[in-house]
N, C-alpha and C positions, 0 to 999 in steps of 0.2 A: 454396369450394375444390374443385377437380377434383383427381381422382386418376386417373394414368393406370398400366396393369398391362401391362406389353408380352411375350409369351411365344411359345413358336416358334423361336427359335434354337439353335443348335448347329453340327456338321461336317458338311459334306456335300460329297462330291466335286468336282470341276470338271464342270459338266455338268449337275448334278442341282438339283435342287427344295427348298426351305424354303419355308414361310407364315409368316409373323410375324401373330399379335393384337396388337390393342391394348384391353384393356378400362377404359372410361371411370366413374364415378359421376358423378352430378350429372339432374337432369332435364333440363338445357336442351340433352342432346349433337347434336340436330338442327341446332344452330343455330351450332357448332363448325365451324371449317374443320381440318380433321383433316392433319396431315406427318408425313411419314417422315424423316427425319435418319441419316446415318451419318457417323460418324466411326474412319478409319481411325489405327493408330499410327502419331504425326512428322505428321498430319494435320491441318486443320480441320473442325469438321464444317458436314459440308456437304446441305443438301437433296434430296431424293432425289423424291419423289412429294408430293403433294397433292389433296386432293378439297372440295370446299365443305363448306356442312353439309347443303344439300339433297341433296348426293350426284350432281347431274345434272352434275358440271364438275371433269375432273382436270388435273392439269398433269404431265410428269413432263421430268426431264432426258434428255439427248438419249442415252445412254450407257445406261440401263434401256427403253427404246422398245420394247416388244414382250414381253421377257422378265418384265417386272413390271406387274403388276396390282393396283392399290387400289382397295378398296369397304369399303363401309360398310352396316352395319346399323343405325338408328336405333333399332329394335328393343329391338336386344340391348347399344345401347351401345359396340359395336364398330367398329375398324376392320382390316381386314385389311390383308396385300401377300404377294400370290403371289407367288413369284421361282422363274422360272423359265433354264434355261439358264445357270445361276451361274458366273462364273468368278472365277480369284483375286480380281484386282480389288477385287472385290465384299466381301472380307474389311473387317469391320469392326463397332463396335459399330454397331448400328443403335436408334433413338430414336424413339419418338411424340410426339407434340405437338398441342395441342390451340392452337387461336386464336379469341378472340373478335373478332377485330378487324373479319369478315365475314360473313354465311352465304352470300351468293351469288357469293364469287369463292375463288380457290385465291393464299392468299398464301407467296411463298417467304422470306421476309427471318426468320429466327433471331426478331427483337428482336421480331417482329410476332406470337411465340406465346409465350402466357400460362402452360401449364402444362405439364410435361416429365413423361416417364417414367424412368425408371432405367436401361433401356437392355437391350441384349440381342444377345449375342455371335453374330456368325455368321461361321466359319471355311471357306473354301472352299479346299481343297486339290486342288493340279492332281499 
C-alpha cells in the first residue's frame, strides 16, 4: 500500500507562485508514474501534469504550459509542481497520484492511477 502526503497549498494572489509536494512511502517510487489532479467546485477532476517513474518524460495540459513545472526526486520519494503565474482558474483542490500502470510513459486516464492523496486546497484570488 502507497501513501501519498500532498502539502504546499494555500492563497495566493493572481499572479503569484505555490509548490505543491507530494510525499510517497513504499520502496518501489522510481518506478511510479507520478499526476497531478485538480479538481475545481461544480467540476471534474481533471488532470493536470504527469511525469514517468524514470522522471525523463512529462506531459502537461495545454493551459499549465510554461507556468507549471513537475519533478520528481526518487531520492526523497517526492514529487513536486512549481506553479507559477497563477490565476483564478487555477483555484482548486489539487491531487497526487501515483500509477503502476508504467514506469516509462506519463499516463492521464484517472482509472489508470492506483493510489490518491487527499488533496490540497489552492485558492488563487484575482
Amino acid at each position: 500500500q502507497v501513501q501519498l502526503v500532498e502539502s504546499g497549498g494555500g492563497l495566493v494572489q493572481a499572479g503569484g507562485s505555490l509548490r505543491l509536494s507530494c510525499a510517497a512511502n513504499g520502496r518501489t517510487f522510481s518506478s511510479y508514474c507520478m499526476g497531478w489532479f485538480r479538481q475545481a467546485p461544480g467540476k471534474e477532476r481533471e488532470f493536470v501534469v504527469g511525469i514517468s517513474g524514470s522522471g525523463d518524460i512529462t506531459y502537461y495540459i495545454d493551459s499549465v504550459k510554461g507556468p507549471f513545472t513537475i519533478s520528481k526526486d526518487n531520492a526523497k520519494n517526492t514529487v513536486y509542481l512549481q506553479m507559477n503565474s497563477l490565476k483564478s482558474e487555477d483555484t482548486a483542490v489539487y491531487y497526487c497520484a501515483a500509477s503502476t500502470f508504467s514506469t516509462h510513459t506519463v499516463v492521464r486516464g484517472a482509472g489508470l492511477y492506483d493510489y490518491w492523496g487527499q488533496g490540497t486546497q489552492v485558492t488563487v484570488s484575482s
